[in-house]
N, C-alpha and C positions, 0 to 999 in steps of 0.2 A: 184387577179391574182397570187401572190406569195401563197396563200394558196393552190390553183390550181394547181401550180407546186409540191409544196411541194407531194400533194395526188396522184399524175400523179408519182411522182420519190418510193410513198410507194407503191402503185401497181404495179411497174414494179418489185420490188425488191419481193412482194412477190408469184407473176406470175414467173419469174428466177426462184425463190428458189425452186417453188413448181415442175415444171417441167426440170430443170437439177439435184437436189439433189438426184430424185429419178435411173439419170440415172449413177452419180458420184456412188451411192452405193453399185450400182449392176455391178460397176467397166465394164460398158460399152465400147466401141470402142470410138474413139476421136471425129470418125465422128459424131457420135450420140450425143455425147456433144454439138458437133458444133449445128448439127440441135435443138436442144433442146433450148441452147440459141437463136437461128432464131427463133424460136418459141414463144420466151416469150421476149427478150431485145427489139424488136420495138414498144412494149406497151410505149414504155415511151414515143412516140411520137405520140400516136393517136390523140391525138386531133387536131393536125396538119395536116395529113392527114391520117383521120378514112379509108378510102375502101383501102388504097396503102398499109398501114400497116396489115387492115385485110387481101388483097390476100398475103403478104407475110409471115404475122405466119401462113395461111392456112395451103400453101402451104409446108412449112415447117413440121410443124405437119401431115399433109396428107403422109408424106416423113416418117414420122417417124411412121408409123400406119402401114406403109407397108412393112416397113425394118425392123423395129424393133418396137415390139406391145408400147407403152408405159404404166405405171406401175398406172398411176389416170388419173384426166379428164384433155381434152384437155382446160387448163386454157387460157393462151394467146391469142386461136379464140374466148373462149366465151367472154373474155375483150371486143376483137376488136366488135365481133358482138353486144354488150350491146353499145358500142362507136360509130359503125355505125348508128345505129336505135335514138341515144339520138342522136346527135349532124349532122347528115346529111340532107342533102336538100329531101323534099318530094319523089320528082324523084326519086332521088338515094336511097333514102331508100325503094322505090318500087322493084326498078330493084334488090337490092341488097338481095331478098328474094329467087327468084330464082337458084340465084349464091349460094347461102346459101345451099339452100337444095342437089341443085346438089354435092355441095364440101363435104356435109354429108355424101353424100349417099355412093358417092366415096368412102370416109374414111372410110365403114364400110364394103362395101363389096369387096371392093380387096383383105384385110387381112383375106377374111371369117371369120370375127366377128360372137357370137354365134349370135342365136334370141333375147336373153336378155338386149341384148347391144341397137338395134333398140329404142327401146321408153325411155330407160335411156337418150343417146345423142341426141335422138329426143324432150324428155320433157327440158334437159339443155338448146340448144340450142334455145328453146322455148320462154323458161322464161329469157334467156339472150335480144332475142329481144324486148323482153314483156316489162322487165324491162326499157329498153334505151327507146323505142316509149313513155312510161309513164313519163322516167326524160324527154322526149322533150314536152311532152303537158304540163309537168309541167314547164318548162321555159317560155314556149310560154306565159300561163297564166300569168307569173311574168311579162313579158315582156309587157304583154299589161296591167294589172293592174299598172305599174309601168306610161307606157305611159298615160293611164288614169289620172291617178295621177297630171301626169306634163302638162297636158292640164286643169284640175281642177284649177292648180296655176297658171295658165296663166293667166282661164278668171278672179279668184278673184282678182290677180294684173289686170286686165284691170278693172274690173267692182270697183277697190279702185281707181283708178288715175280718172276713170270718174266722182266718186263720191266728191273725191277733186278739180279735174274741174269743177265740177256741184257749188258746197260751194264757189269755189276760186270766180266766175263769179257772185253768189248772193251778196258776199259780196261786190266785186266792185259796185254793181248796186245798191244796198244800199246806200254804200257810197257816190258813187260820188252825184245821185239822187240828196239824201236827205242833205246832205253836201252844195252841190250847191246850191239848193232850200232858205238854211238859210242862204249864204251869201247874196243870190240876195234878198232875205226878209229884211236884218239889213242891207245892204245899201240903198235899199228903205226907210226904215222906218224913217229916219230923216229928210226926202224932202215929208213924208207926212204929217208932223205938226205935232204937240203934241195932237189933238183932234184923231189921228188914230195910234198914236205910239202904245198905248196899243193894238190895235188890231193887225198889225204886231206882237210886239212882239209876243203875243196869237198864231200868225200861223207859229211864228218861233220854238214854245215852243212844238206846235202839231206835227211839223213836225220831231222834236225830238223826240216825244215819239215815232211818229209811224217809225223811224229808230232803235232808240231802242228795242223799239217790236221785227221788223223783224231781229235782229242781234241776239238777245236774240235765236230766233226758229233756229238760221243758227247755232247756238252756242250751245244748244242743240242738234241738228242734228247729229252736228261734238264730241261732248261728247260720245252719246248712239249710235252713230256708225246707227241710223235710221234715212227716211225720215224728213224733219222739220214738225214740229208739229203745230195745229193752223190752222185757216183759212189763206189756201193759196192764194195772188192774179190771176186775172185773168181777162178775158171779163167783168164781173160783175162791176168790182170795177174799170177799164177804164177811165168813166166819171170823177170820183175822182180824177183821177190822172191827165187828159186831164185839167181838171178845177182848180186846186192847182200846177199845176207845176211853176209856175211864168213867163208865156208867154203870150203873144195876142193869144192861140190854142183856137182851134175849132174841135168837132169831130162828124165827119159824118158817116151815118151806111146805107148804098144801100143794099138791100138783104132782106129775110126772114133766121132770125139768125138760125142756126144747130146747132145741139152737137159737142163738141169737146172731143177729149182725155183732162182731166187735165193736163199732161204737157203741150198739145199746148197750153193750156188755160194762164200757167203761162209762159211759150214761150212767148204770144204775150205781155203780161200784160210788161216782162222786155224788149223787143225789142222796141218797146214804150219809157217805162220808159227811155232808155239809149240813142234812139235818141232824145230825148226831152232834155237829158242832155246834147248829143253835139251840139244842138240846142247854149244852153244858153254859153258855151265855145269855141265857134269856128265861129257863126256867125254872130257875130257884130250884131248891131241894126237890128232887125226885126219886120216888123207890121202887118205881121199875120205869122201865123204858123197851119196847116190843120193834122189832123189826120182822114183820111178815112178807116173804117171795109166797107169791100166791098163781100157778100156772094156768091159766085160763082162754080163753080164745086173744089173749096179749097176756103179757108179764106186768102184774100187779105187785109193786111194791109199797109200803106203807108202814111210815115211819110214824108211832105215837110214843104218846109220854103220859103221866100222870103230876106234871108240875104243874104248880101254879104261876107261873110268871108269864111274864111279856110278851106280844107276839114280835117276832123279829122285824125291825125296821123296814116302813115302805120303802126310805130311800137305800137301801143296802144292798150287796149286791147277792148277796146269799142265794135269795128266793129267786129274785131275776135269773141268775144263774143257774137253777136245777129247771127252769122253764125254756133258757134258750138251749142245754143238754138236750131235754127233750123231743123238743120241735125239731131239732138238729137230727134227729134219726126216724123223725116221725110219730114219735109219742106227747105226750100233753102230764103236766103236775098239774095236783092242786094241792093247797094248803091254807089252811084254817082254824079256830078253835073244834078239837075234837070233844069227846064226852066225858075228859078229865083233865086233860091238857093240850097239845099242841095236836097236829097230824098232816102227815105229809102222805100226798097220795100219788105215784107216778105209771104213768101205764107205756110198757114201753112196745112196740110190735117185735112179732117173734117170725119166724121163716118159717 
């Protein structure tokens, strides 16, 4: 802006110069002075309002075209008219073509100006409007490249926060998961004798690994700034999960199975995983636990229990969690007391 001012106060100074100096030399009349400066000192406010300032150096100039010829070109309208055409509204720079030619014409033939004069102040005034439509399509341009720009940093800021949403929400499902898993394992393991200790411990030790693994690919993910790496879970690996989580589950599959998008695949795989972990933290003793894949005009899954306990904290991120999964590939949970204990219900779209 200040640089703006700045170039707005050199233009005006040397629009003045060029059209009073010539009339100071030739020791003019005062009035003539006067008009002279009307003619070129409103420049310094064009940009302010471009049409008010161009009909008033017109006019001024027009004044002095016919009282007294002036001595070079009329500086001051061509400012304005370069300043109307860059910086006015479409409208008005239409309408102000018109007004343009008429005020030319005027100024050339009241003073019976020669022939020669015609297409000298007609090419001026030409290339004065030329010039401004050109700096205005050039702004326009900047303005929307600039716009583009900041709509570009939008979606990469959204598409980076989902993507740490997406990592923040593995890791908890990892964690808690496979965390939980290995308490409820090594509190078992001493109430099943020494003839089975080793073998707990063995599916305490697996389930370590296989938490380590999948932290490892979420840790590389978040390193190289790409997808996680590795086979990712999903439908497939279900049973695994349904059968090693450390519950009485059971899972049942009604339907003829469809494709899915890979994310709903890994959708339902942690939606699952995460109600089975507040299964084991929130519901007290339970003697069965049901996971039903149910194939329907969407993939219906639904996790219940038969405990009595808690429902999982509002503030936690659990439930949040299998909600923003869902939405994430187009599906919708919900989650409730069911008709013995807990129930999770998530619908996911299928191809």
């Amino acid at each position: 802006m200040r640089d703006a001012r700045t170039a707005d106060r050199a233009v005006a100074a040397a629009v003045t110069a060029a059209t009073v100096a010539p009339a100071l030399w030739a020791a003019r009349p005062w009035w003539v002075v006067a008009l002279a400066l009307l003619a070129s000192v409103p420049v310094l406010w064009r940009r302010r309002a471009p049409l008010r300032v161009g009909i008033v150096v017109g006019l001024a100039m027009t004044a002095l075209v016919v009282w007294q010829k002036p001595l070079l070109l009329p500086w001051g309208p061509l400012v304005a008219v370069y300043t109307v055409a860059a910086l006015s509204r479409p409208l008005l720079r239409l309408l102000s073509v018109p007004l343009l030619a008429a005020a030319v014409y005027v100024s050339i033939v009241l003073p019976g100006e020669d022939s020669d004069v015609y297409p000298l102040l007609g090419t001026a005034f030409t290339a004065a409007f030329a010039l401004g439509a050109v700096e205005q399509a050039r702004r326009a341009q900047a303005a929307e490249h600039a716009e583009r720009t900041r709509r570009l940093e939008q979606e990469r800021a959204a598409a980076a926060a989902s993507e740490r949403a997406r990592i923040a929400r593995d890791m908890h499902d990892v964690l808690t998961h496979s965390v939980g898993l290995m308490v409820v394992q090594a509190e078992a393991a001493p109430l099943a004798g020494p003839d089975r200790a080793d073998e707990a411990f063995g599916r305490i030790a697996d389930t370590g690994r296989g938490a380590l693994a999948q932290l490892r690919a979420i840790l590389d993910a978040l390193r190289d700034g790409a997808a996680p790496g590795g086979a990712q879970p999903g439908l497939a690996t279900l049973p695994d999960l349904v059968r090693d989580c450390g519950l009485p589950a059971a899972l049942t599959v009604d339907g003829e199975p469809r494709p899915v998008a890979p994310d709903a695949g890994v959708a339902a795989y942690r939606i699952v995983q995460e109600a089975l972990t507040n299964v084991r933290k929130h519901a007290g003793p339970v003697a069965a636990v049901t996971v039903a894949v149910r194939w329907r005009d969407a993939l219906e899954i639904e996790v219940t229990d038969d405990g009595g306990g808690g429902v999982p904290a509002a503030s936690g991120h659990g439930l949040a969690g299998m909600r923003e999964r869902a939405a994430a590939c187009g599906g919708a949970v919900r989650a409730g007391p069911g008709p013995r204990g807990f129930t999770v219900l998530a619908r996911l779209p299928v191809e």
